[in-house]
BAZA-627788 format. One line per 10 residues: number of its first residue (from 1); for each residue x, y, z of N, C-alpha, C. Coordinates in steps of 0.001 Angstrom, whole numbers, plus 500000, padded with zeros to 6 digits. Atoms other than C-alpha are relative to their C-alpha. Example, Ala and Ser with C-alpha at 12.3 -4.5 7.8 and 13.67 -1.06 7.14 Angstrom:
# residues 2
1 = 500890 498810 500000 512300 495500 507800 500900 501200 500000  499180 498810 499940 513670 498940 507140 499230 501090 500730
END
This chain:
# residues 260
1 = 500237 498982 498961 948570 288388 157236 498513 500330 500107  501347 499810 500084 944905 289112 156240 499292 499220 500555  500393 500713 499804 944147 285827 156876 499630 499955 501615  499754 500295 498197 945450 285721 160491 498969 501275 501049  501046 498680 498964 943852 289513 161016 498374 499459 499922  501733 500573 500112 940244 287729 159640 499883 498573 501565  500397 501203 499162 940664 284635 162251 500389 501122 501625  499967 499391 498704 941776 287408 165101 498714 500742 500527  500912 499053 499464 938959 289468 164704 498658 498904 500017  500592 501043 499865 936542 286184 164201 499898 499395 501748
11 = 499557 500952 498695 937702 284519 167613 499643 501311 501060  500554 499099 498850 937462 288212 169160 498445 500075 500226  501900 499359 499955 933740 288999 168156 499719 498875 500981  500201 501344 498746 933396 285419 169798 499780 500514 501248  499740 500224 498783 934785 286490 173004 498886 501374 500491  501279 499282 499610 932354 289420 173104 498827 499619 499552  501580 500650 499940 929263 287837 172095 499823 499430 501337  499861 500858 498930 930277 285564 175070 499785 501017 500851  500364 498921 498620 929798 288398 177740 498767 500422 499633  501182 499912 500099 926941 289167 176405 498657 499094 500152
21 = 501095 501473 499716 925199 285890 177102 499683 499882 501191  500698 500235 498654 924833 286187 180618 499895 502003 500533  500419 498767 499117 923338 289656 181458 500115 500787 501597  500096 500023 498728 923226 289223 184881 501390 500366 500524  497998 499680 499729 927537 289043 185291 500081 501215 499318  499624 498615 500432 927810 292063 183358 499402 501000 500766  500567 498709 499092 925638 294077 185434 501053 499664 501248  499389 500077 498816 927269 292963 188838 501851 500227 499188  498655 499104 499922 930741 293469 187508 500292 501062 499546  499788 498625 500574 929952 296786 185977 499574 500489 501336
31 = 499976 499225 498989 928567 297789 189249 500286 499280 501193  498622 500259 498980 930659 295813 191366 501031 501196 500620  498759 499138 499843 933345 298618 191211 499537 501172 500362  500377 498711 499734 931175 301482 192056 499000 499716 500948  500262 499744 498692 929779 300432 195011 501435 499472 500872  498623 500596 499301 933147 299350 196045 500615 501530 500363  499915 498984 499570 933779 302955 195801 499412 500663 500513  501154 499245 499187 930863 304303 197300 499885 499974 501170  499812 500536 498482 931345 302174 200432 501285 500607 500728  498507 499664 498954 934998 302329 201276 500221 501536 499679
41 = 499482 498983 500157 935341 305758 199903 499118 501122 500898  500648 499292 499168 932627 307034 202007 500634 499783 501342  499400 500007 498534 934787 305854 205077 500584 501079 500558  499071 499015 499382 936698 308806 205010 499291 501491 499777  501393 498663 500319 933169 311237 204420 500515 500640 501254  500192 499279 498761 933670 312562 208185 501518 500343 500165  498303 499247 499388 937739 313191 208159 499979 501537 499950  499802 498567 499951 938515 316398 208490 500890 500383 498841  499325 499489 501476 939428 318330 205077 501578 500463 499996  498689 499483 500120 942863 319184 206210 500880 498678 500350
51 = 499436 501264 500084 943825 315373 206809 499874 499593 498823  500431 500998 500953 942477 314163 203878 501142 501205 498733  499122 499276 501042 944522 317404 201879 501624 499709 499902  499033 500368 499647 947385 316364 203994 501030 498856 499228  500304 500638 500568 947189 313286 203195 499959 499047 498510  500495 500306 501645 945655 312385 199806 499928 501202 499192  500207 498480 500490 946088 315880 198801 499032 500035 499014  501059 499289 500553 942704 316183 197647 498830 500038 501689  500844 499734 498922 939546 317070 199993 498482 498902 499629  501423 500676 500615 937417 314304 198167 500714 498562 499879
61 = 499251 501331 500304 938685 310396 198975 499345 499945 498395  500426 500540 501146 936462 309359 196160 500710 500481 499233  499123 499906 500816 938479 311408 193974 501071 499238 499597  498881 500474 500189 941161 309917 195008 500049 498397 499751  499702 501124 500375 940550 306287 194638 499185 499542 498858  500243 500563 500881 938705 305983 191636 500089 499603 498902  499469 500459 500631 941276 305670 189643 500825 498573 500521  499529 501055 499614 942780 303323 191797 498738 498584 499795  500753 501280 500015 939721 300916 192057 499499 499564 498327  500374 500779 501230 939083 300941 188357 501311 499127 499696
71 = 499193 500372 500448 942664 300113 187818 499933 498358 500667  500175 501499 499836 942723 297076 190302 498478 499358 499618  501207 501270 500346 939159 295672 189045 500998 499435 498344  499471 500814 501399 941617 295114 185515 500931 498392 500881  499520 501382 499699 943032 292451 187981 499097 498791 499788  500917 501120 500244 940044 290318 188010 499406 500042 498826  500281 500167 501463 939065 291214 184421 501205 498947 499253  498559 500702 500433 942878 289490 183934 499888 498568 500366  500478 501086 499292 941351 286643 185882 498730 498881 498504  501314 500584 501456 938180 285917 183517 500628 499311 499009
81 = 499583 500573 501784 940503 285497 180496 500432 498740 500032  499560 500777 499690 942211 282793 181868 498757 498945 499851  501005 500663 500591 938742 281423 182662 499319 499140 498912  500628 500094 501977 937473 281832 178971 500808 498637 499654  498994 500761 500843 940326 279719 177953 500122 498502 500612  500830 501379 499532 939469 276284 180636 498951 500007 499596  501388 500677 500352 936012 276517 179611 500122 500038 498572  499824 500076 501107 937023 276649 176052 500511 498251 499465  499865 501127 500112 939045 273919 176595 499076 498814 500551  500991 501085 499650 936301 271893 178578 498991 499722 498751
91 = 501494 500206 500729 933568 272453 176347 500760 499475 498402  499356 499625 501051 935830 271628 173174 500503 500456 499188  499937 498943 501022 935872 274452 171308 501234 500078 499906  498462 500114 500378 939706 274679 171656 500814 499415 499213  500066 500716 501133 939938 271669 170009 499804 500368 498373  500099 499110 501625 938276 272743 167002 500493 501243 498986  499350 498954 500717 939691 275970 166525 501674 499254 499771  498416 500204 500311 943360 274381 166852 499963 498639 499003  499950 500899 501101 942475 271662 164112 500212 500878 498738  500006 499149 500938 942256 274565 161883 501312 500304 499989
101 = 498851 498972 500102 945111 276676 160606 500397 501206 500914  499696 498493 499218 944513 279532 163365 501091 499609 500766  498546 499665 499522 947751 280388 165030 499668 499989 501428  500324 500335 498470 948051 279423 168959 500098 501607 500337  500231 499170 499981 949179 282834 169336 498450 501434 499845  501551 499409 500202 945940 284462 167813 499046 499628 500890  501205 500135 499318 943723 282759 169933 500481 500064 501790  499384 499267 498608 946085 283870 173317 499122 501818 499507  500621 498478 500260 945326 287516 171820 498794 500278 500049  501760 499702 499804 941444 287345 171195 499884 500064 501365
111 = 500502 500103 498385 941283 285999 174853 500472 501378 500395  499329 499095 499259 943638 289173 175916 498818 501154 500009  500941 498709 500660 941865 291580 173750 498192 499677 500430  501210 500151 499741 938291 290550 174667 499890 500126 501395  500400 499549 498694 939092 290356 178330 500227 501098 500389  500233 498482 499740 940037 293928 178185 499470 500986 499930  501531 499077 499891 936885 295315 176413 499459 500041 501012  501870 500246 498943 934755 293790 178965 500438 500797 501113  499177 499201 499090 937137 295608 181603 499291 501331 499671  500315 498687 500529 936382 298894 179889 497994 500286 499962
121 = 500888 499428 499641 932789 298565 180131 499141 500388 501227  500462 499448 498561 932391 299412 183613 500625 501215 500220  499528 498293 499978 934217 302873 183246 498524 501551 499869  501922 498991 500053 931098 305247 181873 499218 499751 501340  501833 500330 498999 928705 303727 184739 501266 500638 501315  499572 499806 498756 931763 304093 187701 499821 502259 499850  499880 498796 499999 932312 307762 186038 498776 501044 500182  501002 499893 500017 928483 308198 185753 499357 500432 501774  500260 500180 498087 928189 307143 189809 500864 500723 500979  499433 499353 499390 930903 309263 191047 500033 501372 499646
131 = 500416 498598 500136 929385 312711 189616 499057 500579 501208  500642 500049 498720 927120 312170 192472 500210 500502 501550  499140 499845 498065 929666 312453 195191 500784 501064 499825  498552 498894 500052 931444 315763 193826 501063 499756 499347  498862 500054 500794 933775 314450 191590 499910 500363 498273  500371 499613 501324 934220 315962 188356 500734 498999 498664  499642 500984 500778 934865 313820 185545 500817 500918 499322  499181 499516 501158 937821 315125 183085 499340 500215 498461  500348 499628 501282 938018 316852 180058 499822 498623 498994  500267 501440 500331 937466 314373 177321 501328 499331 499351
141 = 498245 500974 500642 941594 313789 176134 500495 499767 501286  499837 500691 498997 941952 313452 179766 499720 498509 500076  500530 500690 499542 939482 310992 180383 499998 498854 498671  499577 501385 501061 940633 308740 176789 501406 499819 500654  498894 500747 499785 944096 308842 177825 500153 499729 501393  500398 501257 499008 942669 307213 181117 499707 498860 499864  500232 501143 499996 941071 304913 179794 500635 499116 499018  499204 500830 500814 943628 303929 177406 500770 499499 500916  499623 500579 498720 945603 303553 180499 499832 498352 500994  500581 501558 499269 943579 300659 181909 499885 499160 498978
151 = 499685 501069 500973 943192 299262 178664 501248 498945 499754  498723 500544 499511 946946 298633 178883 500371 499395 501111  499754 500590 499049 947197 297444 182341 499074 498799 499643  500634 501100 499441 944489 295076 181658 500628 499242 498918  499215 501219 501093 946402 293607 178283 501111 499201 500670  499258 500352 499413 948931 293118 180173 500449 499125 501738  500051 500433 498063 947850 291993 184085 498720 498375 498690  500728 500999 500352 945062 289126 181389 501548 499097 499404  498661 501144 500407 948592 288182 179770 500242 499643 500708  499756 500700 498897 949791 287098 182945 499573 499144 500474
161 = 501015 501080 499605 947038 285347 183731 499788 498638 499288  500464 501053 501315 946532 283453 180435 501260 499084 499983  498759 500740 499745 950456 282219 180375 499732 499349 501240  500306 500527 498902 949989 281428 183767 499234 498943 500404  500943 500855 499808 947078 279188 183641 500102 499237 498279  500314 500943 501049 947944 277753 179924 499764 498992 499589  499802 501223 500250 948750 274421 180252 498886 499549 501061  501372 500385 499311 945581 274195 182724 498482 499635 499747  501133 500373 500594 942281 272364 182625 499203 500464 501486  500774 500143 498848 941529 272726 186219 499231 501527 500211
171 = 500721 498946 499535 939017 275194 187285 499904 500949 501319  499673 499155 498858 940507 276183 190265 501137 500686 499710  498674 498650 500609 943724 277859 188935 500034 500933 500091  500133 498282 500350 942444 280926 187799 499838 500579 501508  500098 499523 498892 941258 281314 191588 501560 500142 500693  498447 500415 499438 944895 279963 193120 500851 501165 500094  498895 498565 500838 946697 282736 190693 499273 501434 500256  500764 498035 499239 944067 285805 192055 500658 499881 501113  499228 499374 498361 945017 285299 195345 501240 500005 500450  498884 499521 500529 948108 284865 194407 500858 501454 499932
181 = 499603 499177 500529 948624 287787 192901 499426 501059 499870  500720 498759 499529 945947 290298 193044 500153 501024 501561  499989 499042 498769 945839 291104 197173 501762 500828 499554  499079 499119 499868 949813 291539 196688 500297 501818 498838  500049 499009 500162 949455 293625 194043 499264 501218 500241  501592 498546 499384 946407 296156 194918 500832 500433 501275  499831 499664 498901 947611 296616 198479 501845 500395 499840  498671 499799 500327 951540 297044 196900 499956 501684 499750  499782 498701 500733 950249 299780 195068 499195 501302 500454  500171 498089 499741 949189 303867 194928 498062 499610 500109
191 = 501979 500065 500139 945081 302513 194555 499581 500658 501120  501120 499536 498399 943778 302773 197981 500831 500962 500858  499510 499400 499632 946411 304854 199379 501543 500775 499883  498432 499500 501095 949859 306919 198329 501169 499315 500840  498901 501139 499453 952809 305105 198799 500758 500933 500996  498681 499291 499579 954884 307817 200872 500295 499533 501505  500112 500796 499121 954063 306047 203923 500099 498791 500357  499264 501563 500035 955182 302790 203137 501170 499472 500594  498428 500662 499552 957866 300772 204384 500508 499860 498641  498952 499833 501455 961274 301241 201974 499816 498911 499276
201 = 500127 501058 501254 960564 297739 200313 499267 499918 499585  501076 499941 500598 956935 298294 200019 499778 501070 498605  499869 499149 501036 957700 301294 198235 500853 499486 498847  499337 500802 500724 960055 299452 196197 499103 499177 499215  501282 501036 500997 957323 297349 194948 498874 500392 499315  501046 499124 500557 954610 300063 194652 500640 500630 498750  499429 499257 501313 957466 301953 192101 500100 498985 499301  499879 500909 501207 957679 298999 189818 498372 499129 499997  501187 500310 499915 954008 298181 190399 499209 500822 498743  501076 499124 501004 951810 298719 187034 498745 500158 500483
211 = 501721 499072 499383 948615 299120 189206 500242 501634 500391  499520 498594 499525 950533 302151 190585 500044 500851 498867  499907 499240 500857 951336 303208 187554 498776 500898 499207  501242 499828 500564 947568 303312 186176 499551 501041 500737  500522 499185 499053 946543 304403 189492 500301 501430 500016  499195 498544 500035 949094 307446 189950 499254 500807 498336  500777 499404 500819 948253 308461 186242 498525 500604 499986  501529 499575 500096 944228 308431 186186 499950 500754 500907  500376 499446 498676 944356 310080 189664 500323 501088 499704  499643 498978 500502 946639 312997 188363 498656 500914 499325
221 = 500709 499674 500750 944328 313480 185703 498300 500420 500454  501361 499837 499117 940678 313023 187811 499708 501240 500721  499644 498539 498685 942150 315873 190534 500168 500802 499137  499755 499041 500571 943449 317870 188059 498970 500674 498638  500340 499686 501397 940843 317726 185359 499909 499809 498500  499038 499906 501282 942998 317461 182641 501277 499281 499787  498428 500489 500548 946327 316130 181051 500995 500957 500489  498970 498927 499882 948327 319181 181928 500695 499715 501243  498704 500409 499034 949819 317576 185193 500098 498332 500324  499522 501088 500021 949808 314187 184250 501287 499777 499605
231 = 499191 500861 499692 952650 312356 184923 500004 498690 498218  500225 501274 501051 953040 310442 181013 501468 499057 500374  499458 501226 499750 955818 308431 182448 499435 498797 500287  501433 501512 499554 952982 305967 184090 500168 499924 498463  500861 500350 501061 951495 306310 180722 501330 498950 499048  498556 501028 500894 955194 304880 178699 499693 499088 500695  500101 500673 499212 955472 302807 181572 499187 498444 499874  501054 501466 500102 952268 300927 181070 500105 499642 498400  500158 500365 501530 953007 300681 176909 501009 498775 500453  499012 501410 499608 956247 298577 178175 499427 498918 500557
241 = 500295 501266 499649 954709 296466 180413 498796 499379 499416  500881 501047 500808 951699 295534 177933 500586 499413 498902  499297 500244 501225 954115 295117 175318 500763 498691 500315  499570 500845 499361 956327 292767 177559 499090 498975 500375  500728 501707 499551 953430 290265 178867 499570 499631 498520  500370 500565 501029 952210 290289 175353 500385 499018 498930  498615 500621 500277 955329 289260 173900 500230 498198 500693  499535 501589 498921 955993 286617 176723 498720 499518 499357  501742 501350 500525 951913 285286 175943 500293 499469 499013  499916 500611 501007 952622 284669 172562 501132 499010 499788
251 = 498999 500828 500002 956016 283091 173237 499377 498786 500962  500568 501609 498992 954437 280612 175888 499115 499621 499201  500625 500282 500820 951223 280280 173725 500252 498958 498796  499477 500736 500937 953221 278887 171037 500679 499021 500271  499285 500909 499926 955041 276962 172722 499459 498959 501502  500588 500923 499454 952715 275089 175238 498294 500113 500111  501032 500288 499925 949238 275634 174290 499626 498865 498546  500243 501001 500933 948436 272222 172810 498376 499543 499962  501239 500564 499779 945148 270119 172184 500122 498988 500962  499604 500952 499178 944444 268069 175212 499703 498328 499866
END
């Protein structure tokens, strides 16, 4: 067991040294997501405060979607991991680690777990950039059990990804499986706008939607401040479904990530 926790946390440091090697991608996808909110959320600067209460029952879009847009950027953080894991296999390195004793499993997990730090470090800078526009950032057990929140959606939206693209060398995949699967989910779910206006199957898809789930949660919490009218069903919610892709990763992992 020691062994396996020394080669998990080995293979992780890896996968963060690796983001750290190109400076340049870390800045643009840390502030990727906060001009994404700055733009579209300024669309609705001139509505009138009793639509937007109506509405989005707050008087501040930005409030309202910046839990949603951190939650869907864990889609394309779910994307990367997949990545990591063709250029692992191109460049060899896959090889070598699976000549060793490390466990196929373990090196599904580093990828999971590493593509969900890097997720997490664009939170501080979006929360940083939206004090600007009137939004107040949460207390601080609010604003952890937010971002534990996305932590979980993103273990779980990179598992998807990683099963998904396992038995792959090609470098277009990971793209194939975003568009895939990102527009339907983001635009399924509570991010950019509340589901009550949906058509009955859309809503159907937004309630079993874990972006919704993230979304709805952090948003509670952003408007309100605080934990005191969050909604911790999201929060269960998202333990199941990281628990479930994680589960499935390691069962596919083991059973079709080979040397090529």
């Amino acid at each position: 067991m020691i062994r396996i926790l020394n080669q998990l946390i080995g293979l992780y440091v890896r996968e963060i040294k690796n983001t750290f090697r190109s400076p340049a991608i870390i800045v643009l996808s840390i502030i990727q997501p906060l001009l994404w909110i700055i733009f579209f959320g300024s669309s609705f600067a001139s509505a009138p405060r009793a639509f937007l209460e109506d509405f989005f029952h707050t008087d501040n879009y930005i409030a309202f979607l910046v839990s949603g847009q951190l939650s869907t950027s864990m889609l394309f953080v779910g994307m990367f991991s997949s990545l990591s894991l063709i250029q692992d296999k191109k460049s060899g390195y896959l090889r070598r680690i699976m000549v060793t004793p490390t466990r196929n499993y373990t090196i599904f997990l580093s990828k999971v777990l590493g593509a969900s730090t890097r997720g997490m470090l664009q939170v501080p800078i979006v929360f940083a950039g939206i004090m600007l526009f009137g939004v107040q950032v949460p207390d601080i057990i609010g604003l952890v059990a937010f971002i534990v929140s996305l932590f979980l959606l993103s273990l779980g939206l990179s598992s998807i990804y990683l099963f998904l693209t396992m038995k792959s060398s090609d470098w277009q995949i990971p793209t194939v499986v975003s568009n895939f699967i990102n527009l339907p989910l983001m635009f399924s779910s509570t991010a950019l706008f509340p589901n009550e206006n949906f058509p009955t199957w859309m809503q159907i898809i937004s309630n079993l939607n874990p972006v919704s789930f993230s979304s709805t949660f952090g948003r509670e919490i952003i408007i309100s401040g605080n934990i005191a009218n969050a909604n911790w069903l999201y929060f269960f919610y998202l333990i199941i479904f990281a628990t479930i892709m994680l589960l499935i990763g390691v069962i596919v992992a083991n059973k079709t990530l080979r040397i090529d």
